[in-house]
N, C-alpha and C positions, 0 to 999 in steps of 0.2 A: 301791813306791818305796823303795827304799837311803837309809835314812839315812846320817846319817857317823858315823864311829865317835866315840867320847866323849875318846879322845884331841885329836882335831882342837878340843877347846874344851879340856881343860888336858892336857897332856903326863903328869902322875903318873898319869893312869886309862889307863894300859900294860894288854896283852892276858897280860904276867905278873903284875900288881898282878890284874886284872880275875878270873883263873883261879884264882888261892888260893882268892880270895871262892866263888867260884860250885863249885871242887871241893868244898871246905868246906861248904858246903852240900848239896851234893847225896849226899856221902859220911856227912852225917851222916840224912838223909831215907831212902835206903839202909838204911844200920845198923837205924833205928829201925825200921823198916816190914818188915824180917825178924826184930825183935826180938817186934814185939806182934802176935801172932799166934795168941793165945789164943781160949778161946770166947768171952771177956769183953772181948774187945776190939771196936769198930766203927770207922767213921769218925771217930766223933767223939775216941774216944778216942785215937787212931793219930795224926791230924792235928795235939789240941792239945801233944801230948807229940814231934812231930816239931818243931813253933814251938820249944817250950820250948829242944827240946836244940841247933837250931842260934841262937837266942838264944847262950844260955850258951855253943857255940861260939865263935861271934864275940868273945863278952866274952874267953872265953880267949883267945883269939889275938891279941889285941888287946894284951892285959896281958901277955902274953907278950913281946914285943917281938923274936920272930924275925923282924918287918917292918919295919925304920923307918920305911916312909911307912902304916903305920897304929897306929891311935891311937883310942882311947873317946871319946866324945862324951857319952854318955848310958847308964846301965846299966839302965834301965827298961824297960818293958813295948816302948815305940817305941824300941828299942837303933838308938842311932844312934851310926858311927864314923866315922871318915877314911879317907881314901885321900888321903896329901898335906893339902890344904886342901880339900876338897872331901868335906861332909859327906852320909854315902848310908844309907839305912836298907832292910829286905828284906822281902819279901811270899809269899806264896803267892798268885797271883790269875794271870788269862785277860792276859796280856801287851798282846791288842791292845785289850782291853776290860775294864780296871780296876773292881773293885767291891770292892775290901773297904773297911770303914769306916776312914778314918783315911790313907787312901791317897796323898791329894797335901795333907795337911792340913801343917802344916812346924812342929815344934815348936823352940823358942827356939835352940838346938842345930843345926839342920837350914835353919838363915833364913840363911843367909852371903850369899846375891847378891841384890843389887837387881834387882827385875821388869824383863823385856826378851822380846819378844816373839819375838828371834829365836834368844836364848840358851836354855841348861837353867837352870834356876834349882829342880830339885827331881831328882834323881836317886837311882832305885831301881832295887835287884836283884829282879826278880822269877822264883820257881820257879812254872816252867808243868808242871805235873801230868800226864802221861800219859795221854790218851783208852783206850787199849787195852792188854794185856797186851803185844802186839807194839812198842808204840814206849815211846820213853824218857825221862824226865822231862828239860827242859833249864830252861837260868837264863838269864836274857837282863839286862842293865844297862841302863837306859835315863834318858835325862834328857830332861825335859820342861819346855814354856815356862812361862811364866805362864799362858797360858790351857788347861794341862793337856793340852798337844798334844805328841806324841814328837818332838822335834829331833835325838837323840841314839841310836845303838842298837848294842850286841854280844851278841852269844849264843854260849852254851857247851854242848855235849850234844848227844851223836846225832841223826841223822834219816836215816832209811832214804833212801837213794841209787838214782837209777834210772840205767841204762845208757844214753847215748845216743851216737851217732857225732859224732865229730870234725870229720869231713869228709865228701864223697862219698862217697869209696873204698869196696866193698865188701869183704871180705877172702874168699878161695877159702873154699872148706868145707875142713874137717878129715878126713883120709881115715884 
């Protein structure tokens, strides 16, 4: 099922607003993951230093203010910012099946809409992790109701494309 896109609930979560975020992230997840590549590095360590640095991403660009419609919320652990009025915080987790701790919890900061079961009333950026060497990490935004159900949805980042026909038509061979 197609959700709609996050714009059709407020106008500032634009597909240019929505791309900084999620380039921004995935360029710094990138950087880091060709950076730590030591003996001494594992998952663990790769993972919690990729959080760290696109945290502190976000806080920079934030503070920067080469964006007017974003803005800091929260400089904490749960960095939460703007887009517009619409406060959105980021995860690493399974997009259709959310599990990290803390995930749809809504800190003081992140509580802006009254519960409605047909609205989002909790939107996150989440970076879905690449299963295989062959495919490529993507970021998906997504706003969810009150009873933790996706209403909302955009995605950023490759996915391997298959060929399929248009139409009938065959085309001649190539001689």
């Amino acid at each position: 099922m197609d959700l709609p896109h996050p714009q059709s609930f407020y106008p500032e979560l634009s597909d240019d607003a929505l791309r900084v975020i999620a380039v921004s992230l995935l360029d710094v997840r990138y950087t880091t993951l060709r950076e730590m590549n030591s003996p001494y590095d594992d998952n663990y360590t790769r993972e919690a230093t990729v959080f760290g640095r696109q945290k502190n991403r976000l806080i920079d660009l934030a503070k920067s203010e080469k964006h007017p419609w974003l803005s800091l919320r929260h400089a904490g652990m749960d960095v939460t910012f703007t887009i517009g009025q619409v406060p959105c915080r980021f995860f690493t987790d399974d997009p259709k099946n959310p599990e990290k701790n803390g995930f749809f919890r809504r800190n003081t900061v992140d509580d802006l809409f009254a519960p409605d079961d047909r609205d989002p009333v909790v939107w996150r950026f989440v970076v879905e992790r690449a299963y295989t060497d062959e495919d490529e990490d993507r970021v998906y935004f997504i706003g969810f109701n009150v009873f933790q159900e996706p209403v909302a949805e955009w995605a950023y980042g490759a996915r391997p494309s298959s060929l399929h026909a248009a139409d009938s038509r065959v085309p001649p061979p190539a001689h």
